[in-house]
GUTIMI-96930 format. One record per residue (C-alpha): residue number from 1; residue in one letter; x, y, z. Coordinates in steps of 0.5 Angstrom, whole numbers, plus 2048, in hexadecimal, padded with zeros to 3 digits. Layout:
N
nr,rest,px,py,pz
NUM,a,X,Y,Z $
...
***
This chain:
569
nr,rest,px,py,pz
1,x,800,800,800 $
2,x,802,807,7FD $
3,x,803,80C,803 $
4,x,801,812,7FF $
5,x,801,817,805 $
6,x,808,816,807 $
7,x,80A,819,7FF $
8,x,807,820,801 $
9,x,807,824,807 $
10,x,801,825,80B $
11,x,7FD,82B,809 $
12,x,7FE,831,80F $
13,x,7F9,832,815 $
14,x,7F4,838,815 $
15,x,7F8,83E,817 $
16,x,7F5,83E,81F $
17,x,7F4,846,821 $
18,x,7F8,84A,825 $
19,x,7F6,84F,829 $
20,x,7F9,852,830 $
21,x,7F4,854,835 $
22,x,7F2,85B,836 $
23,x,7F4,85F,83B $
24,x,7F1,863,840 $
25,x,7F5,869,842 $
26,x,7F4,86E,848 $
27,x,7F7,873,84C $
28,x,7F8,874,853 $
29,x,7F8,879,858 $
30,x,7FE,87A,859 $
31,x,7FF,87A,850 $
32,x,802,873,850 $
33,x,7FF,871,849 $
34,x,7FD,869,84A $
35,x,7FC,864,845 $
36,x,7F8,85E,845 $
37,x,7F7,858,841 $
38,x,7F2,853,843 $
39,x,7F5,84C,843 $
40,x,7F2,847,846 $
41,x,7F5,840,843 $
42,x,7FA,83F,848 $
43,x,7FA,842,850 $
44,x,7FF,846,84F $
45,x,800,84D,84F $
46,x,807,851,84C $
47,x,808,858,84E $
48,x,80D,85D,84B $
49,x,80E,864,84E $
50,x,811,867,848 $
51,x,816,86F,84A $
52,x,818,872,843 $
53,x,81E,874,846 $
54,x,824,870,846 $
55,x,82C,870,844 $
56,x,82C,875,840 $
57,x,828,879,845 $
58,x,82E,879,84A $
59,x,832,87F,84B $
60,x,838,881,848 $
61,x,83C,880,84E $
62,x,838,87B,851 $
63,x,839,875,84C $
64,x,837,86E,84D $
65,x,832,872,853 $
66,x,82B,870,850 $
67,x,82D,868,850 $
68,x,830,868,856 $
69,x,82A,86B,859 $
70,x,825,865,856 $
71,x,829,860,857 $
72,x,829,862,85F $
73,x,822,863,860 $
74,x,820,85D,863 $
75,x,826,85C,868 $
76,x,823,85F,86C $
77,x,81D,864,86D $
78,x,819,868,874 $
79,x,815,861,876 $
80,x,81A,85C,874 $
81,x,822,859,873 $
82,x,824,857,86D $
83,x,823,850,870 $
84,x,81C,851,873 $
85,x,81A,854,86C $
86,x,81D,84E,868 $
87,x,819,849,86D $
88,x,812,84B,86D $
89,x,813,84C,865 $
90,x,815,845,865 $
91,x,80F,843,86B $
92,x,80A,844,865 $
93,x,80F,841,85F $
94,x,80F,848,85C $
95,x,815,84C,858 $
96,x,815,853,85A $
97,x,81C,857,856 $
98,x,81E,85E,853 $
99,x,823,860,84F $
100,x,825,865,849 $
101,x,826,866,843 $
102,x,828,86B,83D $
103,x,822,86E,83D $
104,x,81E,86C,843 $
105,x,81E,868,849 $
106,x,819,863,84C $
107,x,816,85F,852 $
108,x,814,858,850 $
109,x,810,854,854 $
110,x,80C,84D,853 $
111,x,807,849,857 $
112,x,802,845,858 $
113,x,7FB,848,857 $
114,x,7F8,847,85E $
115,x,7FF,84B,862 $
116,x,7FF,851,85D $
117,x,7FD,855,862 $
118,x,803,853,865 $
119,x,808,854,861 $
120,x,804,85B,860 $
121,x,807,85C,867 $
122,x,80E,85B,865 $
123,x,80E,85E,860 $
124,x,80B,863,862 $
125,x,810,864,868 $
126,x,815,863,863 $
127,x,815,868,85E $
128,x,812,86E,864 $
129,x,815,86C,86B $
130,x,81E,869,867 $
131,x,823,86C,86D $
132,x,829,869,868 $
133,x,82D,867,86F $
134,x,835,868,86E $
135,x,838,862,86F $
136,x,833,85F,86A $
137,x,836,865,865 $
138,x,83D,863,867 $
139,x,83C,85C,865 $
140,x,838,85E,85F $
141,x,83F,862,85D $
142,x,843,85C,85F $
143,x,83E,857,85A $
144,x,83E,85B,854 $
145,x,846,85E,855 $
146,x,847,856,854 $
147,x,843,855,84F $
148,x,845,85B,84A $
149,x,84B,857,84B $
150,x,848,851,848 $
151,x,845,855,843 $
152,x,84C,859,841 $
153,x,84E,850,83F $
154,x,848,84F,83A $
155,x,848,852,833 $
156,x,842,854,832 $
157,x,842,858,838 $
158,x,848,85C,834 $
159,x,845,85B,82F $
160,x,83F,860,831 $
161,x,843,865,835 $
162,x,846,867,82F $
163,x,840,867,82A $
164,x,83C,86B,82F $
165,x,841,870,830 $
166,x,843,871,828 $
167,x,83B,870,825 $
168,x,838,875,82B $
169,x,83D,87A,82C $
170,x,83C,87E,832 $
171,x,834,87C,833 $
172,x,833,878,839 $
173,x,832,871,835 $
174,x,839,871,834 $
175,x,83A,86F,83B $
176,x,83B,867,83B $
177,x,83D,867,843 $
178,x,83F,86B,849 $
179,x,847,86A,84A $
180,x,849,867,850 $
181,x,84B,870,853 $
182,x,844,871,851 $
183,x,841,86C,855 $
184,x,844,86D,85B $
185,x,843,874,85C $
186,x,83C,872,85C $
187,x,839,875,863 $
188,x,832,873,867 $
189,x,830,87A,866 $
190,x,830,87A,85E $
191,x,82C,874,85E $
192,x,826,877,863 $
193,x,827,87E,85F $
194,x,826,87A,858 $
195,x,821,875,85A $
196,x,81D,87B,85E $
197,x,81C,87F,857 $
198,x,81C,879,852 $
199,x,816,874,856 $
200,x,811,878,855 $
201,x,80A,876,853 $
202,x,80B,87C,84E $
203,x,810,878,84A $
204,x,80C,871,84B $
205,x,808,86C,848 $
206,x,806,866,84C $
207,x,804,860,846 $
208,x,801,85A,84A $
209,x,7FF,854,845 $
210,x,7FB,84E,849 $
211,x,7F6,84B,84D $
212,x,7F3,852,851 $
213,x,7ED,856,84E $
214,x,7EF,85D,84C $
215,x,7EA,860,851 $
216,x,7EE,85C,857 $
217,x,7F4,85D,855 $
218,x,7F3,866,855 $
219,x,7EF,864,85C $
220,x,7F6,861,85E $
221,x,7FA,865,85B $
222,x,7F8,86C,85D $
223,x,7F8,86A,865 $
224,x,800,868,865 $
225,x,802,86F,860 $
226,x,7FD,875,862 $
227,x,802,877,866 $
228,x,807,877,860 $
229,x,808,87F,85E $
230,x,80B,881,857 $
231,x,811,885,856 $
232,x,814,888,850 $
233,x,818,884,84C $
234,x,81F,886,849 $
235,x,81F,886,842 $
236,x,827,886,840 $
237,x,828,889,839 $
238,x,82B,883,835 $
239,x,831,886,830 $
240,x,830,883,829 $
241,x,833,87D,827 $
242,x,83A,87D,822 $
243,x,83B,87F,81B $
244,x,83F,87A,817 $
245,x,841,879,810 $
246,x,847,874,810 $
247,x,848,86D,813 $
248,x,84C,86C,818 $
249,x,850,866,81B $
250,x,850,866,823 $
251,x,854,860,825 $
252,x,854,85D,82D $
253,x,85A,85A,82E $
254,x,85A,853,831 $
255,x,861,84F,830 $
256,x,861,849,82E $
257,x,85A,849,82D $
258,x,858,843,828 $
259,x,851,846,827 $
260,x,84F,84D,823 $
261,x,848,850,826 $
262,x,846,855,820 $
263,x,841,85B,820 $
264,x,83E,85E,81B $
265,x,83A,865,81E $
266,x,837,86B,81C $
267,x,831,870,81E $
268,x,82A,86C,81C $
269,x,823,86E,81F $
270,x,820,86F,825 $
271,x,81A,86B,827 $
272,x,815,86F,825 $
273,x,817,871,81F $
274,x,811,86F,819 $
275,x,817,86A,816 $
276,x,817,866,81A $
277,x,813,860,817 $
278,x,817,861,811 $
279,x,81E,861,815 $
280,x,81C,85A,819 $
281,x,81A,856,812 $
282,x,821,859,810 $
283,x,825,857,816 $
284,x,822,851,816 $
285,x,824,84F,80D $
286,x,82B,851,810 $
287,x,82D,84F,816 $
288,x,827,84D,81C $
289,x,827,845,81B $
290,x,82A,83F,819 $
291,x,828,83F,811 $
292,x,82A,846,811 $
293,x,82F,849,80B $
294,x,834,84A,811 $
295,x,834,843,815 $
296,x,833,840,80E $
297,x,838,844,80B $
298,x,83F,845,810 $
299,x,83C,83D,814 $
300,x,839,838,80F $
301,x,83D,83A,809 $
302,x,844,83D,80B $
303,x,844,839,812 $
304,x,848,840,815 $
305,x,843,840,81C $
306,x,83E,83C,81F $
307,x,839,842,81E $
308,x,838,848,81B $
309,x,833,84E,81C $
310,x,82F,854,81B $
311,x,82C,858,821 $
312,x,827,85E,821 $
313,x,828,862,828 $
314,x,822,867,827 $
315,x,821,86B,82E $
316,x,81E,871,830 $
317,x,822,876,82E $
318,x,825,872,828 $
319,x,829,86C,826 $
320,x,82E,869,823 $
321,x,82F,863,81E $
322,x,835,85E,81E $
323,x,838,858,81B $
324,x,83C,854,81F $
325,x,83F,84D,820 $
326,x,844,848,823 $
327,x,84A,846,81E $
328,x,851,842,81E $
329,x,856,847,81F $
330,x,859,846,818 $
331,x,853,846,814 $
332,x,851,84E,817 $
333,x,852,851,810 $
334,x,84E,84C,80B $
335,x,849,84D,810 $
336,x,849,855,810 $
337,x,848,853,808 $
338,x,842,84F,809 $
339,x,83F,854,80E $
340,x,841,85A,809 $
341,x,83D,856,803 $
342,x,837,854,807 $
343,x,836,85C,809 $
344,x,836,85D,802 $
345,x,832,858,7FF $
346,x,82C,85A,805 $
347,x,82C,861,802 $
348,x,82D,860,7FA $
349,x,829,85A,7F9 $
350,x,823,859,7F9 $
351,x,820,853,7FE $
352,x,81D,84D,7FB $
353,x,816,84C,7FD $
354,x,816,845,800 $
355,x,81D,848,804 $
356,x,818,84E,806 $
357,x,812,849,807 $
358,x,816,845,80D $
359,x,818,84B,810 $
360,x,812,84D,811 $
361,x,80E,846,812 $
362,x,814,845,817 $
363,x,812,84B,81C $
364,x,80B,84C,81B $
365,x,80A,844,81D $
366,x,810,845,823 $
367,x,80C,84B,826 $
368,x,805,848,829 $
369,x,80A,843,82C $
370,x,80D,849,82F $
371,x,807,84C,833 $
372,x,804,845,834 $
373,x,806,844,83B $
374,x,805,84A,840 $
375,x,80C,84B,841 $
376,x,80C,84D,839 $
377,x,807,851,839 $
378,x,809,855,83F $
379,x,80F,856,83C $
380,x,80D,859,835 $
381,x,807,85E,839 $
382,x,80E,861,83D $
383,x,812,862,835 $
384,x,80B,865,833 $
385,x,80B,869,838 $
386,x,811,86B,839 $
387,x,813,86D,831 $
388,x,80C,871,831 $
389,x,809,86C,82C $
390,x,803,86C,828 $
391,x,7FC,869,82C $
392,x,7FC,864,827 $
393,x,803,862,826 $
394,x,802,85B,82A $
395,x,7FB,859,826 $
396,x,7FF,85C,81E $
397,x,806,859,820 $
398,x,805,854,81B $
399,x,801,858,816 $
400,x,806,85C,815 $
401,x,80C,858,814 $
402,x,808,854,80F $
403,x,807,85B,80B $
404,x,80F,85D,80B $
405,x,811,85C,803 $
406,x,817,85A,800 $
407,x,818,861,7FE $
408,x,816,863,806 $
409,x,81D,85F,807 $
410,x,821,863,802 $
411,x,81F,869,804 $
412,x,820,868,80B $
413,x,827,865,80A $
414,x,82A,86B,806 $
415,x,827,86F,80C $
416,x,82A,86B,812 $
417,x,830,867,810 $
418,x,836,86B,80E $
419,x,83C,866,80C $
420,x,840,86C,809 $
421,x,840,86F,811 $
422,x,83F,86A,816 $
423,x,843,86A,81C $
424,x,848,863,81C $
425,x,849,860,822 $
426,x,84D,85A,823 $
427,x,850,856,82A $
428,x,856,852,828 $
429,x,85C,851,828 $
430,x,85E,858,825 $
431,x,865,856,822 $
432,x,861,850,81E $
433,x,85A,855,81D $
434,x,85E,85C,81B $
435,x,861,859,814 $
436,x,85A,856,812 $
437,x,856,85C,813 $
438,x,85A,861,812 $
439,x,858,863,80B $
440,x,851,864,80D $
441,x,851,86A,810 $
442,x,858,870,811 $
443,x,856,871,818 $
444,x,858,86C,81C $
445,x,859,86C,824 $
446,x,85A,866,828 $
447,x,859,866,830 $
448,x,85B,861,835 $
449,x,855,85C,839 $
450,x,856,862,83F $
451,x,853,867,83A $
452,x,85A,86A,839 $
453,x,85C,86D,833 $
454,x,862,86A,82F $
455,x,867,86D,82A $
456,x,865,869,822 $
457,x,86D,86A,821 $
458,x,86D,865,828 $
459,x,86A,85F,824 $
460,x,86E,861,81C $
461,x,874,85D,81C $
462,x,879,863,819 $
463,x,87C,861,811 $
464,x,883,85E,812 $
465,x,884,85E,81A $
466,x,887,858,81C $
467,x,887,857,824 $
468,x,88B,850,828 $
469,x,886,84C,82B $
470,x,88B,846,82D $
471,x,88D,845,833 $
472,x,88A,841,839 $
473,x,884,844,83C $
474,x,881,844,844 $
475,x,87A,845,843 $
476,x,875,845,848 $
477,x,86D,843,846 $
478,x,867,847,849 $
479,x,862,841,84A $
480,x,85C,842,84D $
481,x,85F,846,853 $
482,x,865,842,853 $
483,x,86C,843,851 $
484,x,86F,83D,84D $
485,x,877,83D,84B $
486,x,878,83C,843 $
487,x,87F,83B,840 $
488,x,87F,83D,839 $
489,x,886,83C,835 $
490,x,886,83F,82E $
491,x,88A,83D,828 $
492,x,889,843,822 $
493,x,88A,842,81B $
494,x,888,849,817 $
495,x,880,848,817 $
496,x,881,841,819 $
497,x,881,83E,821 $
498,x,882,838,824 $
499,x,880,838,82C $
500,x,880,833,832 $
501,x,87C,834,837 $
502,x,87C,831,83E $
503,x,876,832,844 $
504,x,871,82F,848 $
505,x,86D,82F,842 $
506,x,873,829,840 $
507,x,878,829,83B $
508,x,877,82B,833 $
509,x,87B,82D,82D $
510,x,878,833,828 $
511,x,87B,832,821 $
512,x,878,837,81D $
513,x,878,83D,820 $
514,x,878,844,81E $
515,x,87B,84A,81F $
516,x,87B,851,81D $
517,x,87C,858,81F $
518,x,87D,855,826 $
519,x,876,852,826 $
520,x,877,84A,827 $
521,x,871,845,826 $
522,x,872,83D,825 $
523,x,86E,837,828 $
524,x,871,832,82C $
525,x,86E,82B,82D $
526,x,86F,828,835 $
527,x,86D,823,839 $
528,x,868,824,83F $
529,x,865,820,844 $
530,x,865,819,83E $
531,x,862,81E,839 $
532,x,865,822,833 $
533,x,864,82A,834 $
534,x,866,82E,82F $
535,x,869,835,831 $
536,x,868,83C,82D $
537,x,86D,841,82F $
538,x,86D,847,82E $
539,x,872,84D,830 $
540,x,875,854,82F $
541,x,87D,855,831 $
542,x,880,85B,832 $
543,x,888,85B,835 $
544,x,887,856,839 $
545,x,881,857,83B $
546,x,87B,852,838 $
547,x,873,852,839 $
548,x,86D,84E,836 $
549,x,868,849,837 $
550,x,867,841,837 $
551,x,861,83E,834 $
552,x,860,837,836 $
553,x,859,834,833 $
554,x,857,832,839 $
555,x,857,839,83D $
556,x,851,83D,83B $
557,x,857,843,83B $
558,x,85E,844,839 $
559,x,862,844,83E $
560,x,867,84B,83F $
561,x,86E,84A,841 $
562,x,874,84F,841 $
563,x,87C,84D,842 $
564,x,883,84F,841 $
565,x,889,84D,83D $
566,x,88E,848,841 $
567,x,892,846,83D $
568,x,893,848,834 $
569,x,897,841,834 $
***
């Protein structure tokens, strides 16, 4: 028996509705304005108190004061410790946090329906009644100290440090965190002084998704914040975003590092901006997914990275559009190339249809996913309320991405993508990345992991210098906070090095190693532990002097060293 069915795919179902509920909107005595939408699916209820104020509202001598600020308000409060307030959240299973953003800041809290009269009553004591104690600032300062640290290891992190500053200038969005100076000279008194002038109901939108009738939940509402009084708000005036009209290459030096982190940047759209929709179908033919041209392109053809994309940052006051991805060190330069054709191919040819209609099939059918679970939709109310979006804008989302044309994309393209002007940003090892990307833009500047800025000259070999590597080497290794001797000695034969090595990490030979201008590179295999490791050495010597870096594969990090010359024999 023929099974004919199983020749043709099954016809697709019936498109099901989406629809959002509609909400019910009051404003409370005090001017809090509240949000509501009834959903009685499950008994839960979600509340966001949304401020429209956030990072970029600190003050220009205060930086880093308005994180702080939320991120302590529920260390302690006129009823409760930090701990008494944490125990009776977790006594009704709820979550109760704040925090802050760019353009806004927030309190979240979740519970089970039957207890949001209780967590109203924390939060309520947590926005209106926070006394940020000192010893839990101290910690606070501490804790995030510790984490820039880390930060500063992740190249994404120097990534976006550099972005921001170059794209957004001098505006406030250019401030990709507080340097560990500015963090420690936060004091109690500019966190009570910002929270006094910010936390006010004049500045709020309260949004709750869940299972509480609108009718109750003002009732509610009004009893906790009637004594809650507006202020005026500072409006700090913004300075305009930077004018380009050239490309430039920004290179964060990492030695040693076997992986280049690549971005693409310039100036797009902010969040209200009506091309919006048109961007977002751009964006997602280029670079937002799997089978875009950028992942198929630098991933699945070329084989240079584990994933390539494309981003559209749309925030209040403006945006950004980046290209980036993770590639072998070696490969930077054929990268750029391919990142350099697909912007151009985005802005001059036309897209196919059928490439079109994925884009857009793809993100209208993602989108009710998205606002299905209480959580979703709550989030998606905050975005509409923040950026001042239409009334409609949940119930026409799919209409209008399904309405954005071929030529839509084109326009929009030209517009907001500018590969003859876009700001290049590479974390790498500089000395391997400088010679690939140089040609693409004259101006060059190179920092180190710190933020510091380095002389290009330091990473150019002079034409014709010739500088005596040979010698025995006494080197010291910083690993993981601790110091490991490392005998180096090398054999120089003009360009060509030979090298033996001996250390805790075991014995190995470096037979093919370069050196040039006094800058030595060479790979050494050794033994270590019944397991062959191969080590990438790096190093720069001057006099008798030499640094560089370590890598080993099974280290996330290269491992720094310095030494000196004990012998030339």
């Amino acid at each position: 028996m023929t099974e004919d069915f199983r020749k043709h795919p099954p016809e697709p179902l019936e498109a099901i509705p989406f629809g959002v509920p509609k909400p019910v909107e009051t404003t409370l005595s005090c001017g809090l304005k509240v949000v509501a939408v009834h959903d009685k699916r499950q008994p839960l209820v979600n509340f966001r108190l949304l401020f429209l104020t956030g990072d970029i509202n600190d003050p220009s001598d205060r930086t880093g004061v308005s994180s702080a600020m939320a991120s302590l308000l529920n260390e302690g409060t006129e009823g409760y410790t930090s701990r008494e307030l944490a125990e009776a959240i977790d006594a009704i299973g709820a979550d109760l946090s704040a925090g802050s953003g760019s353009d806004h800041s927030v309190v979240k809290a979740s519970a089970l329906s039957m207890f949001a009269p209780r967590i109203l009553d924390l939060m309520a004591e947590l926005v209106l009644r926070p006394v940020f104690p000192e010893e839990e600032l101290d910690l606070y300062k501490q804790n995030t100290i510790e984490g820039l640290k880390y930060q500063r290891s992740q190249p994404d992190f120097l990534a976006d440090e550099q972005v921001a500053r170059i794209v957004y200038g001098k505006h406030p969005y250019s401030v990709n965190s507080p340097t560990p100076d500015e963090i420690n000279r936060l004091e109690r008194g500019w966190l009570t002084e910002f929270h006094s002038g910010t936390f006010v109901p004049n500045n709020a939108i309260l949004i709750a998704v869940g299972d509480i009738a609108p009718e109750t939940l003002f009732a509610e509402l009004e009893s906790r914040f009637s004594d809650w009084r507006p202020a005026d708000i500072f409006d700090p005036e913004l300075p305009a975003f930077p004018e380009r009209s050239a490309k430039t290459l920004t290179i964060v030096d990492r030695p040693g590092s076997t992986q280049a982190n690549i971005v693409l940047s310039n100036l797009a759209i902010d969040r209200r901006s009506p091309d919006y929709f048109p961007v977002l179908l751009m964006n997602q033919v280029l670079g937002a997914g799997a089978s875009s041209r950028l992942f198929m392109n630098l991933r699945e053809e070329k084989g240079y990275t584990y994933g390539a994309y494309s981003r559209i940052y749309a925030k209040r006051f403006g945006g950004s559009f980046e290209a980036t991805a993770e590639v072998r060190t070696a490969v930077t330069g054929d990268s750029l190339k391919e990142f350099f054709m697909e912007l151009e191919r985005i802005r001059s040819e036309s897209v196919p249809e059928n490439e079109l209609a994925d884009a857009r099939n793809f993100l209208t059918g993602v989108f009710p996913i998205r606002v299905e679970t209480q959580g979703g939709l709550t989030g998606q109310i905050v975005s509409q309320r923040l950026y001042g979006l239409p009334d409609d804008y949940l119930e026409t989302y799919c209409e209008k991405v399904s309405a954005v044309t071929a030529e839509d994309v084109a326009r929009v393209a030209g517009l907001y993508v500018h590969p003859e002007s876009v700001a290049i940003v590479i974390v790498g090892d500089a000395e391997e990345v400088l010679p690939q990307a140089r040609a693409y833009s004259e101006d060059v500047e190179i920092f180190d992991t710190e933020g510091r800025q380095k002389s290009v000259e330091e990473y150019v070999t002079p034409a014709g210098e010739e500088v005596d590597v040979s010698g025995r080497w006494d080197l010291v290794v910083v690993a993981q906070g601790q110091e490991l001797p490392l005998m180096l000695d090398l054999e120089q034969d003009g360009g060509a090095l030979k090298g033996h090595l001996e250390s805790m990490l075991g014995q190995g030979s470096m037979e093919e190693g370069e050196v040039s201008g006094g800058r030595i590179k060479g790979t050494i295999n050794t033994e270590f532990q019944g397991q062959e490791i191969e080590l990438a050495i790096k190093g720069s010597v001057t006099g008798d002097e030499m640094t560089g870096t370590v890598t080993i594969p099974v280290m996330p990090e290269p491992m720094e060293f310095t030494g000196k010359r004990v012998s030339r024999e």
